[in-house]
N, CA, C and O of each residue as an XYZ file, in Angstrom:
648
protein
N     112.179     63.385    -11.073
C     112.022     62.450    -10.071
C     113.345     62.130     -9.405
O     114.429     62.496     -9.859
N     113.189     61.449     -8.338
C     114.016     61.562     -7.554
C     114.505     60.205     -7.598
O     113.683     59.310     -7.796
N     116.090     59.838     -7.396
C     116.882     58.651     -7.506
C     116.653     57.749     -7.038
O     115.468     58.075     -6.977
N     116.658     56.722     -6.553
C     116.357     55.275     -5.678
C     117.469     55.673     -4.256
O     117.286     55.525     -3.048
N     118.705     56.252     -5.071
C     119.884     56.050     -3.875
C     119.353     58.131     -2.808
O     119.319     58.403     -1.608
N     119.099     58.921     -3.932
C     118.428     60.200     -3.167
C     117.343     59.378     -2.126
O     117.659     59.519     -0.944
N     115.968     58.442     -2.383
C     115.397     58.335     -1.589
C     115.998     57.976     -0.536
O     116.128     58.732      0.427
N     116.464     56.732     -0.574
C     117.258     56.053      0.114
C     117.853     56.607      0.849
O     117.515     56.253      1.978
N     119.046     57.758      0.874
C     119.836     58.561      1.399
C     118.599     59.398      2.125
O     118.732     59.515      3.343
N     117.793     59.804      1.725
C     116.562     61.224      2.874
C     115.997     59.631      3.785
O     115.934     59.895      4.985
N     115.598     58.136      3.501
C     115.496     58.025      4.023
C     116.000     57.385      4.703
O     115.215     56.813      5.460
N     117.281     57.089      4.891
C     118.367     57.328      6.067
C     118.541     57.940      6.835
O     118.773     57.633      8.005
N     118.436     59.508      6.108
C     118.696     60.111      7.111
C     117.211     60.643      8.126
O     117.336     61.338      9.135
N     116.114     60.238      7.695
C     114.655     60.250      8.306
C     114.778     59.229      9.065
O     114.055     59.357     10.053
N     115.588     57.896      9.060
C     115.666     56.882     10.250
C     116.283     57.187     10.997
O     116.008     56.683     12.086
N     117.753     58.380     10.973
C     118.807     58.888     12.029
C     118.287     59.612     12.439
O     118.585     59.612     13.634
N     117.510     60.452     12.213
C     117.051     61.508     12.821
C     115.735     60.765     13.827
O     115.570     61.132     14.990
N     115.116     60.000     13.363
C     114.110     59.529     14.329
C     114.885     58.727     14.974
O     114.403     58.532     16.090
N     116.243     57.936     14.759
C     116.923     57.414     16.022
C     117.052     58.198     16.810
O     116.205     58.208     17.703
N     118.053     59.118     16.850
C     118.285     60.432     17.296
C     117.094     60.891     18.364
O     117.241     60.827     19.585
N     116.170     61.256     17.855
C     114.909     61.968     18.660
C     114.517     60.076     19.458
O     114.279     60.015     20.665
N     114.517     59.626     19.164
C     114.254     58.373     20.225
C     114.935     58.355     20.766
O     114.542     58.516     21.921
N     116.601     58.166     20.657
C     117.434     58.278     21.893
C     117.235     59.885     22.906
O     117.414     59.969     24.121
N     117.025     60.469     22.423
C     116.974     61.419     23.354
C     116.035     61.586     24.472
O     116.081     62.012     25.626
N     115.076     61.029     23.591
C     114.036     61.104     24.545
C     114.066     60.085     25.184
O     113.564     60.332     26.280
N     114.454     58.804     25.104
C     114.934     57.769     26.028
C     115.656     58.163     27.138
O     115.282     57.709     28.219
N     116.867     59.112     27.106
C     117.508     59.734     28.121
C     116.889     60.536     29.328
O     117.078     60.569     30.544
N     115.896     61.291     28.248
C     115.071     61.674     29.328
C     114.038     61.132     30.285
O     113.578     61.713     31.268
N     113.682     59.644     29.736
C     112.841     58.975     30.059
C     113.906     58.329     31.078
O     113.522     57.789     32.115
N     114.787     58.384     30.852
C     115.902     56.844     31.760
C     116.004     58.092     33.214
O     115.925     57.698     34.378
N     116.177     59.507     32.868
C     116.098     60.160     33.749
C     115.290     60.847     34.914
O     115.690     61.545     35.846
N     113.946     60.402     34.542
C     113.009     59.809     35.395
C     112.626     58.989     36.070
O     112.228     59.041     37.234
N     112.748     57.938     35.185
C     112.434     56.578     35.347
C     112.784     56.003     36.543
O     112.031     55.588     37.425
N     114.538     56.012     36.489
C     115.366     55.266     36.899
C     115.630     55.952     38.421
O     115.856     55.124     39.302
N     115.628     57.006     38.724
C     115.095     57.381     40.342
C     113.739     57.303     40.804
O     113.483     57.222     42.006
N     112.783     57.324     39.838
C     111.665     57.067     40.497
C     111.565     55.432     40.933
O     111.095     54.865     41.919
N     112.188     54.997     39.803
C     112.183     53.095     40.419
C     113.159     53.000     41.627
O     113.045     52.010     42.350
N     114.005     53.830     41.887
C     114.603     53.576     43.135
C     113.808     54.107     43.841
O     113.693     53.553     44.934
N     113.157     55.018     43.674
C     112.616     55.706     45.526
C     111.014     54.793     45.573
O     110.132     54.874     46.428
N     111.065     53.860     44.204
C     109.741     53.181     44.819
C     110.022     51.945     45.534
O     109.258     51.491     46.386
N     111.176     51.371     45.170
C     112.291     50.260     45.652
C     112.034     51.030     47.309
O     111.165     50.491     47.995
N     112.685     52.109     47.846
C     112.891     52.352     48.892
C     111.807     52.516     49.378
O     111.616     51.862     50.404
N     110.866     53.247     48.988
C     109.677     53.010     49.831
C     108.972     52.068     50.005
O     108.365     51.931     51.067
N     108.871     51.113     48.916
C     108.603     49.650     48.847
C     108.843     48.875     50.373
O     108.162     48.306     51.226
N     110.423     49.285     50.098
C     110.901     48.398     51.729
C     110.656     48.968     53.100
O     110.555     48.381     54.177
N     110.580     50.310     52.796
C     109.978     51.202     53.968
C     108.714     50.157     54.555
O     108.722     49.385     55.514
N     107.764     50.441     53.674
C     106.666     49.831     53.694
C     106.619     48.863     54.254
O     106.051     48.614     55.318
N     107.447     47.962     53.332
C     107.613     46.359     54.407
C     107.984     46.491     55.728
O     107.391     45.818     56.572
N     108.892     47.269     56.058
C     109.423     47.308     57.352
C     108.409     47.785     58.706
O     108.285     47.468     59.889
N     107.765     48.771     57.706
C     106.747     48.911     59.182
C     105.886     48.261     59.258
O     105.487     48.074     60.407
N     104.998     47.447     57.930
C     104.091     46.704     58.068
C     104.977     45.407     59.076
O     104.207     45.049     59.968
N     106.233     44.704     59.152
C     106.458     44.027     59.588
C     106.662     44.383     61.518
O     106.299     43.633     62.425
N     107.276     45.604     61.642
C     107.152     46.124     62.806
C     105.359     46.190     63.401
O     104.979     45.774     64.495
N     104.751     46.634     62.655
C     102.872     46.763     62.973
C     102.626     45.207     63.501
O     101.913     44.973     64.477
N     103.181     44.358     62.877
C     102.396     42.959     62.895
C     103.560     42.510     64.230
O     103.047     41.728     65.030
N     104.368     42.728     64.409
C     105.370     42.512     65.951
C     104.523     43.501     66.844
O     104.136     42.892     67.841
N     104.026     45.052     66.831
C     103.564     45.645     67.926
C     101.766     44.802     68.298
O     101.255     44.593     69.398
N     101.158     44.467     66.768
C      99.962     43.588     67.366
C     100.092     42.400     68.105
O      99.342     42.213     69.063
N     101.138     41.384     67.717
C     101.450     40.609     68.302
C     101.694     40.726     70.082
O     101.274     40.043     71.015
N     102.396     41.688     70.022
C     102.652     42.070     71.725
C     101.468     42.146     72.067
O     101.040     41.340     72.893
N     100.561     43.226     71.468
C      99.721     43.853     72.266
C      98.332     42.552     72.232
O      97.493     42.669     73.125
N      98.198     41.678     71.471
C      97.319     40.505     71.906
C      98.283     39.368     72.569
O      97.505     38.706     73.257
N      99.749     38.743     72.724
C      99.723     38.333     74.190
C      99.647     39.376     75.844
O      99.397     39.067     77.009
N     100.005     40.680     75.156
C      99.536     41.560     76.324
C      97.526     41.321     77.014
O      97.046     41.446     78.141
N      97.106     41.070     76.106
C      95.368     41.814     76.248
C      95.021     40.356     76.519
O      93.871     40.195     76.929
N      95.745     39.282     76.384
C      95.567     37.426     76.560
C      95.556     37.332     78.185
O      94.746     36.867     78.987
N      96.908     38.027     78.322
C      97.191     38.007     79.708
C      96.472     38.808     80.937
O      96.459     38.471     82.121
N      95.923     39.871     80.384
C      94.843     40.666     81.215
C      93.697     39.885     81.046
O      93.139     39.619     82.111
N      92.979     39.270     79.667
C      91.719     39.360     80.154
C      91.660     38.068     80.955
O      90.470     37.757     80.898
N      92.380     37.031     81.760
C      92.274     36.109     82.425
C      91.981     36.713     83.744
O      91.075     36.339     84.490
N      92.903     37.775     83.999
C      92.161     38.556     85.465
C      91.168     39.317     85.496
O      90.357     39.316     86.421
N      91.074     40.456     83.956
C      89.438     40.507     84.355
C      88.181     39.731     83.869
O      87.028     40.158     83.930
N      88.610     38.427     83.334
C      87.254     37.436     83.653
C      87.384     37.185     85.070
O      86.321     37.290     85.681
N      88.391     36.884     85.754
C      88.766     36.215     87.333
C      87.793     37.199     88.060
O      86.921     36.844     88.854
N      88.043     38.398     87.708
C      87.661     39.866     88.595
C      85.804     39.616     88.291
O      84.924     39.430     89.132
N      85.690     39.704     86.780
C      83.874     39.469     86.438
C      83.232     38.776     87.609
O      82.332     39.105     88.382
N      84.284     37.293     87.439
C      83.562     36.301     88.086
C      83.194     36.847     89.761
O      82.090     36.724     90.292
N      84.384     37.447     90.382
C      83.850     37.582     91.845
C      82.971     39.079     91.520
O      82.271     39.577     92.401
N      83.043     39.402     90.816
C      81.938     40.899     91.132
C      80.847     39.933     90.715
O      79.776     40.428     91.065
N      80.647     38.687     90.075
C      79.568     38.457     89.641
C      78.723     38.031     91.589
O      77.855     38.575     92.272
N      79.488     36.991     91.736
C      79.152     36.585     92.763
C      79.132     37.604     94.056
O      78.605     37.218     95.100
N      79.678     38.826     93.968
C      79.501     39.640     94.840
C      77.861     40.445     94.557
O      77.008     40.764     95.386
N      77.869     40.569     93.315
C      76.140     41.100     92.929
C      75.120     39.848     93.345
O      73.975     40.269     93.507
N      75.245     38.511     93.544
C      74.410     37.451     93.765
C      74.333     37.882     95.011
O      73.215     38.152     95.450
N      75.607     38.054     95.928
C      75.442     38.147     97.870
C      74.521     39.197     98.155
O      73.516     38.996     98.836
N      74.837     40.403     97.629
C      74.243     41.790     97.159
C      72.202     41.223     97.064
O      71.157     41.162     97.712
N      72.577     41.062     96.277
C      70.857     40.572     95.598
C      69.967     39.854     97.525
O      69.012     40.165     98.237
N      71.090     38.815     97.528
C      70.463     37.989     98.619
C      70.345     39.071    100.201
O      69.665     38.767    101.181
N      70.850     39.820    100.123
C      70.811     40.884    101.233
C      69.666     41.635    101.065
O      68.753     41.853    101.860
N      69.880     42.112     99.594
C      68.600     42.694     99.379
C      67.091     42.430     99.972
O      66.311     43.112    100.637
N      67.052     40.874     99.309
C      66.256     40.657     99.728
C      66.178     40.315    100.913
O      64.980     40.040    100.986
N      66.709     40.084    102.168
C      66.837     39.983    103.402
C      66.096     41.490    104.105
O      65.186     41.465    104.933
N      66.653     42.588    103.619
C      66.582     43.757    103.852
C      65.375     44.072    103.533
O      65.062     45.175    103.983
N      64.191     43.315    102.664
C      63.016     43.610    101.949
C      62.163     42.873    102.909
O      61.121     43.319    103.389
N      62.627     41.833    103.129
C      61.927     40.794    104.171
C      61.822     41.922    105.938
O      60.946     42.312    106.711
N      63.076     41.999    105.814
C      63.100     42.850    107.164
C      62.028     44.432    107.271
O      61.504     45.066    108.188
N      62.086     44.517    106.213
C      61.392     45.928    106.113
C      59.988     45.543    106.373
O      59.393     45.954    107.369
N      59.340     44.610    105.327
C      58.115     44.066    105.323
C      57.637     43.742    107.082
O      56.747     44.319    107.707
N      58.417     42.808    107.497
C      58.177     42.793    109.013
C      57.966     44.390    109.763
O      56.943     44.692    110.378
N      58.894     45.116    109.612
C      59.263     46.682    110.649
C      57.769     47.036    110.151
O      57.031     47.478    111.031
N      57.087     46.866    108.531
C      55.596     47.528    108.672
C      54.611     47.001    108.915
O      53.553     47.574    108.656
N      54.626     45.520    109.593
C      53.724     44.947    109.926
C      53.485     45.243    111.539
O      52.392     45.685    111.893
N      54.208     45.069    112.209
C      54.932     45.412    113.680
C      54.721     47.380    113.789
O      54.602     47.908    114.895
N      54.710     48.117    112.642
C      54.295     49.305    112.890
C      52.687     49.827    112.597
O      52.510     51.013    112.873
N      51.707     49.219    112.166
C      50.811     48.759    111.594
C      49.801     48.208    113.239
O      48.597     48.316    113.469
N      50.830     47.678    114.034
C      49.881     47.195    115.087
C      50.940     48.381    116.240
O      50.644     48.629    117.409
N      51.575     48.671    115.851
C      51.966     50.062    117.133
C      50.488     50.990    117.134
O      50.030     51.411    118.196
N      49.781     51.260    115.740
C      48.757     52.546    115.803
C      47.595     52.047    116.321
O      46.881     53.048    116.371
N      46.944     51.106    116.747
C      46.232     50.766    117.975
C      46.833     51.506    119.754
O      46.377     52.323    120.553
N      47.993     50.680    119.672
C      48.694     50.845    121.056
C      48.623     52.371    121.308
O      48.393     52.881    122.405
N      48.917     53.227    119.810
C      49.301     54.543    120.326
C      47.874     55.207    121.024
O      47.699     56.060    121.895
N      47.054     54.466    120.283
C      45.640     55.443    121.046
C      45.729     55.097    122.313
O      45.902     55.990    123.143
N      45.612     53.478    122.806
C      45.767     53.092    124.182
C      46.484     53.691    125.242
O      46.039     53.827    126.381
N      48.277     54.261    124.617
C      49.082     54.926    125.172
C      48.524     56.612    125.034
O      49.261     57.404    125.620
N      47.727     57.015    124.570
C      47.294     58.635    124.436
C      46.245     58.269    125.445
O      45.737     59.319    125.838
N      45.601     57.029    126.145
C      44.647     57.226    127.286
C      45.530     57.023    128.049
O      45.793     57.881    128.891
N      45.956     56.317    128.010
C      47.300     56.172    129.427
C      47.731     57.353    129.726
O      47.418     57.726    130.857
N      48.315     58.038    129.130
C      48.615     59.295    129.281
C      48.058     60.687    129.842
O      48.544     61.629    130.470
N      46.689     60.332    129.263
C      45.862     60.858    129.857
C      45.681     60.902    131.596
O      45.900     61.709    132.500
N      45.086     59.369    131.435
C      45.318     59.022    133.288
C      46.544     59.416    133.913
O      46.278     60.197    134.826
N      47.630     59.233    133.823
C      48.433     59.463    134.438
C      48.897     61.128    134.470
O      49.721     61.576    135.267
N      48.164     61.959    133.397
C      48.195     63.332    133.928
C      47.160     63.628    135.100
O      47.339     64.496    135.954
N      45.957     62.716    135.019
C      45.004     63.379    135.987
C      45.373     62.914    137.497
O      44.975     63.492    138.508
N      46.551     61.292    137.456
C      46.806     60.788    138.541
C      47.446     61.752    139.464
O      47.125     62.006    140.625
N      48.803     62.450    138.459
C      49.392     63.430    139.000
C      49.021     64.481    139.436
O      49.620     65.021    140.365
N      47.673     65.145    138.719
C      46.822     66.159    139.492
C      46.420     65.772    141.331
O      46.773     66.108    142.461
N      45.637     65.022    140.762
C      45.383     64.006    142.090
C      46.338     63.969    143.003
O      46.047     64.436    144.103
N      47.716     63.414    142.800
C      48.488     63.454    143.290
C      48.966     64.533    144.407
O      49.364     64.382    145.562
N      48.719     65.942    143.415
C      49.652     67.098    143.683
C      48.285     67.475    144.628
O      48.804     67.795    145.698
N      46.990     67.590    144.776
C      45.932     67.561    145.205
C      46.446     67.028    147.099
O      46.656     67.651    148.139
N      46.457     65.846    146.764
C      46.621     65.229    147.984
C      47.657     65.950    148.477
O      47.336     66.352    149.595
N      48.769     66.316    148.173
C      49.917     66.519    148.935
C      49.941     68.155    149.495
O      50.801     68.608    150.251
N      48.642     69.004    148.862
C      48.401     70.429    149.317
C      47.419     69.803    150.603
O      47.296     70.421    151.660
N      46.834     68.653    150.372
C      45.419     68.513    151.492
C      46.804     68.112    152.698
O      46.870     68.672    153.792
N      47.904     66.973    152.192
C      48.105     66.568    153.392
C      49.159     67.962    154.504
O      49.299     68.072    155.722
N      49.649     68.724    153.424
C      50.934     69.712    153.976
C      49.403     70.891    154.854
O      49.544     71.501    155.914
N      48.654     70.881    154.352
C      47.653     71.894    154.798
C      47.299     70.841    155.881
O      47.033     71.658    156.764
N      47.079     69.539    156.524
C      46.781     68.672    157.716
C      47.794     68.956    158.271
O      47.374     69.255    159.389
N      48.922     69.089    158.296
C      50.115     68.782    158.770
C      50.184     70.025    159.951
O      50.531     70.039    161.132
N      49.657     71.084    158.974
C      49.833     72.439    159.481
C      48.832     72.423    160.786
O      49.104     72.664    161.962
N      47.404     72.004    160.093
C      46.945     71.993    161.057
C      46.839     71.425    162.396
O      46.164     72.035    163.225
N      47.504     70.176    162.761
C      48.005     69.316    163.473
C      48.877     69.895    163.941
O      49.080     69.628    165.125
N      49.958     71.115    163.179
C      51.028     71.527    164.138
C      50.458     72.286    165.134
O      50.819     72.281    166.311
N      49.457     73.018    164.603
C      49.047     74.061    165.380
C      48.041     73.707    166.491
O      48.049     74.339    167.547
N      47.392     72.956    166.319
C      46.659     71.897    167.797
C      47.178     71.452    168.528
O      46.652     70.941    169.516
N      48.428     71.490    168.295
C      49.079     70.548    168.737
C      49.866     71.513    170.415
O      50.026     71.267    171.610
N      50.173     72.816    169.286
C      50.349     73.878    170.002
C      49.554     74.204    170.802
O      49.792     74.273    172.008
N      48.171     74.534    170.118
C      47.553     74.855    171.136
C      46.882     74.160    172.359
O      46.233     74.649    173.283
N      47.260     72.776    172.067
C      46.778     71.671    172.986
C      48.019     71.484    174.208
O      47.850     71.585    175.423
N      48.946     71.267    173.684
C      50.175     71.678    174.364
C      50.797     71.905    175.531
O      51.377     71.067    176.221
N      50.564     73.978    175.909
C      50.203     74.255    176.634
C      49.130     74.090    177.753
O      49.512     73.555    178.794
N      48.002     74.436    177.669
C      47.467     73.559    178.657
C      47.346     72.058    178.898
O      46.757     71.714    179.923
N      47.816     71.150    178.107
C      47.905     70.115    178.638
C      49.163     70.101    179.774
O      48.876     69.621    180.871
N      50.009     70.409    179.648
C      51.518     70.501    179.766
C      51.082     71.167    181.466
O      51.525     70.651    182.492
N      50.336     72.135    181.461
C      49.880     72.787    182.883
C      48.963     71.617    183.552
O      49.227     71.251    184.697
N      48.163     71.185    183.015
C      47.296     69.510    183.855
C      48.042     68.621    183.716
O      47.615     67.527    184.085
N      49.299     68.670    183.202
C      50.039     67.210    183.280
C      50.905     67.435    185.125
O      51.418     66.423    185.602
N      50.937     68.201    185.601
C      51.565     68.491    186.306
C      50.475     68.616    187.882
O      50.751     69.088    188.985
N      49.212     67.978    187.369
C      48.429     68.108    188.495
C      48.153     66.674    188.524
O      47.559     66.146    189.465
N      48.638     65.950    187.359
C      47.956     64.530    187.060
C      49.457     63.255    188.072
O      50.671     63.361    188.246
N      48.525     62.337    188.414
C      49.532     61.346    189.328
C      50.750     60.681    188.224
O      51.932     60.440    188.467
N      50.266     60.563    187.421
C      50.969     59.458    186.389
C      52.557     59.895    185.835
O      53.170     59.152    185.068
């Protein structure tokens, strides 16, 4: 069997040796560790920095979108009231129409009236053109009586006192 001071001594040296292998591996652990905690440090603040820049570009961009939408409610409002004028024309224009087919509605009487009118006044013009062959054909004949009356009158005017 083995001594009190033999144990003792193996296990000494079983505590140095597991110091040993703990420190080492601590080293290796510190050699991880200890840049990864910095680059999380740095990205950490990265982080902050743009989240703090994000919350300055929203900020702009809602007093930016504050300041527009006052002109296009301003703008809503007159297109609104420009669609009300709109509407009221409309209906002006509906009213007006309604009249143009009431007023066309009593033209299709007239048109038959005006298709007899028309009528007459083609047959007037027949008529017309009628008379003016009867009167150029009188005319003629009158010239020519006239001729032939003419002469011998023209020879007894010359026997007559007057």
């Amino acid at each position: 069997m083995k001594s009190t001071d033999e144990n003792l001594k193996e296990s000494s040296e079983g505590i140095d040796r597991l110091s040993e292998a703990f420190e080492s591996s601590a080293r290796r652990w510190e050699l991880i560790i200890y840049p990864s905690m910095f680059a999380f440090v740095v990205l950490a603040a990265y982080g902050f920095f743009l989240i703090y820049r994000l919350a300055g570009d929203i900020h702009y961009l809602a007093i930016s979108v504050d300041s527009h939408m006052a002109l296009v409610s301003s703008n809503m409002q007159n297109m609104s009231e420009n669609i009300g004028q709109m509407t009221t024309n409309i209906r002006t224009m509906t009213a007006s129409l309604d009249s143009i087919e009431n007023r066309m509605a009593t033209l299709k009487p007239m048109l038959s009236s005006m298709q007899s009118i028309d009528r007459s006044m083609k047959m007037m013009n027949a008529s017309t053109r009628d008379m003016t062959v009867s009167t150029r054909n009188m005319q003629y004949d009158i010239s020519r009586l006239d001729h032939n009356i003419a002469r011998p009158m023209s020879f007894m005017n010359t026997f007559m006192p007057w």
